[in-house]
N, C-alpha and C positions, 0 to 999 in steps of 0.2 A: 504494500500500500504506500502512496507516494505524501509526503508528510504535506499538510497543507504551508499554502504561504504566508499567512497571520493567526498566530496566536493572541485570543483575547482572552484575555484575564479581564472579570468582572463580577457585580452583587448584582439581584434583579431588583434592588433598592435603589440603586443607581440612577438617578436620568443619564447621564452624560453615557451611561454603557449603554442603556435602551436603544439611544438616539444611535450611539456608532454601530449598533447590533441591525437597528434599522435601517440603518443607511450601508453596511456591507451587504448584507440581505441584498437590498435592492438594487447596487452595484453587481450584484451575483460574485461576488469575489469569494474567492478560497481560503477560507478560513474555518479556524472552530475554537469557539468559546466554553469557556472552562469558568463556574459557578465555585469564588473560592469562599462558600462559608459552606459551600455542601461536599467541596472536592478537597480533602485535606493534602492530597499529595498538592495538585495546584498550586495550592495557600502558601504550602512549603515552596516551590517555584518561585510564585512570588516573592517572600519574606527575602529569597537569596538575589534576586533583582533590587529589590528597593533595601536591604537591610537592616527592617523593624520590621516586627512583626505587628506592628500598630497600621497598618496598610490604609484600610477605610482614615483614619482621623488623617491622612497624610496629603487628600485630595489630589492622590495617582491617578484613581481608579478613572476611565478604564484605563490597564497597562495592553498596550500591543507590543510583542514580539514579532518582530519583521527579518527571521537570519540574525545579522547580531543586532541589530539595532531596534533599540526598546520606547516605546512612545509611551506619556502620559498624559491621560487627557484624551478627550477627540478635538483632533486639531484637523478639520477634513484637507488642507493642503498636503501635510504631510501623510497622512492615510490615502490617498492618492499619488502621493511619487512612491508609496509602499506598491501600491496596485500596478503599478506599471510595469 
């Protein structure tokens, strides 16, 4: 199986994950989101990207993984040079 292209890290408490989870969706892009208050290996992923495990109060969320390069936030410009 071939690994998708963006990893999302997000809560479904989130706006800011809804909106990117909605707007990849519609973009049809390649990706798969990971729920880190139900996925504890995820969480654990996370914790070692951001290095607190205080994640939520830290206003990451969403974290994309793009290859090496880790977005916080939905920033739709750079979510888009990820897509390309």
């Amino acid at each position: 199986m071939a690994a998708h292209k963006l990893k999302v890290y997000c809560t479904p408490f989130c706006p800011k994950c809804n909106e990117l989870l909605a707007y990849l969706s519609k973009k049809k892009a390649d990706f798969i989101s990971y729920d880190i208050d139900k996925d504890d290996n995820a969480r654990k992923e996370v914790v070692k990207i951001v290095g607190t495990d205080d994640v939520e109060s830290l206003d990451k969320l969403p974290i994309v993984v793009a290859g090496e390069k880790v977005l916080y936030g939905f920033n739709r410009k750079e979510i888009d040079k990820c897509l390309k």
